[in-house]
C-alpha positions in Angstrom: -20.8 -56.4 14.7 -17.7 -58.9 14.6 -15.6 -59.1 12.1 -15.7 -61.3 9.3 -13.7 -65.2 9.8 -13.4 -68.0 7.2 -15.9 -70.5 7.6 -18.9 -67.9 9.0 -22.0 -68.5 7.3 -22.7 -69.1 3.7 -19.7 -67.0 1.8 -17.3 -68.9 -0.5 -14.2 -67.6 -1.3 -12.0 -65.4 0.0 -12.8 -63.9 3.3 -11.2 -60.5 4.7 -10.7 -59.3 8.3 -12.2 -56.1 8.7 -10.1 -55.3 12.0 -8.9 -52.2 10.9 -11.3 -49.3 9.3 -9.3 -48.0 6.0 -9.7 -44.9 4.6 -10.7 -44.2 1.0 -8.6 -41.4 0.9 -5.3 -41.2 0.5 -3.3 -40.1 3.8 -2.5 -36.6 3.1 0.8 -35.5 2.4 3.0 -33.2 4.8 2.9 -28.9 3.6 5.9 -26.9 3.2 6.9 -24.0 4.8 5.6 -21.7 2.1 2.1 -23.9 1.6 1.5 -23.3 5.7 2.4 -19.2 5.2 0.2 -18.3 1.9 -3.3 -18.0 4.6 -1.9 -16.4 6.6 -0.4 -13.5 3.9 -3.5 -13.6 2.7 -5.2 -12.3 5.8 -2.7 -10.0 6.1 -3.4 -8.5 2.8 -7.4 -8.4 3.3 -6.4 -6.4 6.5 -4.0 -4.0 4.5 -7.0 -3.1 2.2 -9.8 -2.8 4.8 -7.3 -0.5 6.7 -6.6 1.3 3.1 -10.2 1.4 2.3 -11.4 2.6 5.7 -8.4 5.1 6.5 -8.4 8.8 5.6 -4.7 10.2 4.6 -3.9 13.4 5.1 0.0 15.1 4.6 1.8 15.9 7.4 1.3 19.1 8.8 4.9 21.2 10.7 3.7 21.8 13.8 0.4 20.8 15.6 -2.6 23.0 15.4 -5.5 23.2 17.3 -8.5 25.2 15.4 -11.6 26.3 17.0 -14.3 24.4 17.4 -17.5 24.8 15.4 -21.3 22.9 15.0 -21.5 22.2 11.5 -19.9 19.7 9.2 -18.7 20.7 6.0 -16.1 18.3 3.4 -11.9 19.1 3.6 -10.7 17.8 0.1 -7.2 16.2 0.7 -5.6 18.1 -2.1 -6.3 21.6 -0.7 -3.5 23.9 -0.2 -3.3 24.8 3.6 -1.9 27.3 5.3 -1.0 27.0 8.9 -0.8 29.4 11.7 0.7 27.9 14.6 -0.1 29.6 18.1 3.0 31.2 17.8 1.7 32.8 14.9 4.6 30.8 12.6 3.3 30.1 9.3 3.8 26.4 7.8 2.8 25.1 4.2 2.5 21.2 4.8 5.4 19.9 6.6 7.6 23.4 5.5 7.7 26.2 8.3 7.8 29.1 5.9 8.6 32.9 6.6 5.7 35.1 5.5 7.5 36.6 2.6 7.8 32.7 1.6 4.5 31.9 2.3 3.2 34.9 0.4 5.7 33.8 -2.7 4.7 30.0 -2.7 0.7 31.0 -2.5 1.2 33.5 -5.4 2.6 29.8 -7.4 -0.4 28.6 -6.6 -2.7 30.9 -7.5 -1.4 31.2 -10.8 -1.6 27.3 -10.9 -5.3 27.0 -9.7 -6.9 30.5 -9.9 -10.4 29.2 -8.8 -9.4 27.0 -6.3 -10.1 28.4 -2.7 -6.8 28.4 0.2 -7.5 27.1 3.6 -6.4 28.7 6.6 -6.1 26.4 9.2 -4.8 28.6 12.7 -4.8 27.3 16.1 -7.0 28.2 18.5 -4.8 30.3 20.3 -3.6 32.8 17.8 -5.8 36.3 18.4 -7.5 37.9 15.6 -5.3 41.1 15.8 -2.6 39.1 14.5 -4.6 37.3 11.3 -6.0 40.8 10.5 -2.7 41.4 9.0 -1.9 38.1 7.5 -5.2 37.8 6.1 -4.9 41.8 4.3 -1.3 39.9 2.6 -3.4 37.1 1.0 -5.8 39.5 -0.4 -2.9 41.7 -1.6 -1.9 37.9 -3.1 -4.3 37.9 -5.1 -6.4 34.9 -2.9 -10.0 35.9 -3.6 -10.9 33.1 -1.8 -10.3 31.7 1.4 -11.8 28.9 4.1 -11.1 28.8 7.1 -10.2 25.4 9.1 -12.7 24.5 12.5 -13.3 20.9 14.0 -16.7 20.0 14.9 -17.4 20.2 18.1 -17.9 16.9 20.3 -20.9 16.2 22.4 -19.6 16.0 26.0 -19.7 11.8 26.9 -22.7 11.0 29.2 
């Protein structure tokens, strides 16, 4: 289709050229730096809460453990007290290496504290049952009428 020209056909009046398409919008105007950055930060944030929502925290432990491995699932709540026996047979309370007297001293606080509330015994895979016999006779001596032990579940060997 041409464009419209004075004197084509039967129009009166004024006559426009219609050689350049023109928006109806108005051009848009140029973003600052901090309109360009607020997507992005959002993102960012939606990924901070997946990773919040989705992660599982745990406090650092003193030295690394490795416990036996076992079948069955069971739940670990995150504010248990745990005690760990490294394969050394070095006792640790969280991130504190403690000496057993220590140990013994801090789970008697606790026990006053939470007198229902069963300790964990996380030991490494390593450390021989002769020498938990004697730990475990101080906890009962402690006054711990209750105790778990730690085990991660065993993993099915990959195909």
């Amino acid at each position: 289709m041409s464009p419209l020209r004075p004197g084509d056909g039967e129009t009166t009046g004024t006559v426009f050229e219609l050689d350049e398409p023109r928006g109806l919008l108005p051009a848009p105007r140029a973003r600052s730096e901090s309109e360009r950055l607020i997507p992005m930060i959002n993102v960012v944030f939606l990924l901070l809460m997946f990773f919040l929502i989705a992660g599982t925290f745990r406090a650092a432990e003193a030295f690394r453990v490795h416990p036996p491995e076992i079948e069955a699932e069971g739940a670990f709540p995150n504010d248990a007290l745990v005690l760990l026996v490294g394969p050394d047979g070095g006792l640790a309370i969280g991130k504190e290496r403690l000496a057993v007297e220590a140990a013994m001293a801090r789970i008697g606080r606790w026990r006053a504290a939470n007198p229902d509330a069963p300790l964990y015994l996380k030991a490494d895979r390593a450390v021989a049952v002769g020498r938990l016999l004697p730990l475990l006779a101080r906890l009962r001596a402690a006054g711990v009428a209750s105790l778990r032990l730690v085990a991660m579940r065993r993993r099915e060997p990959a195909p």
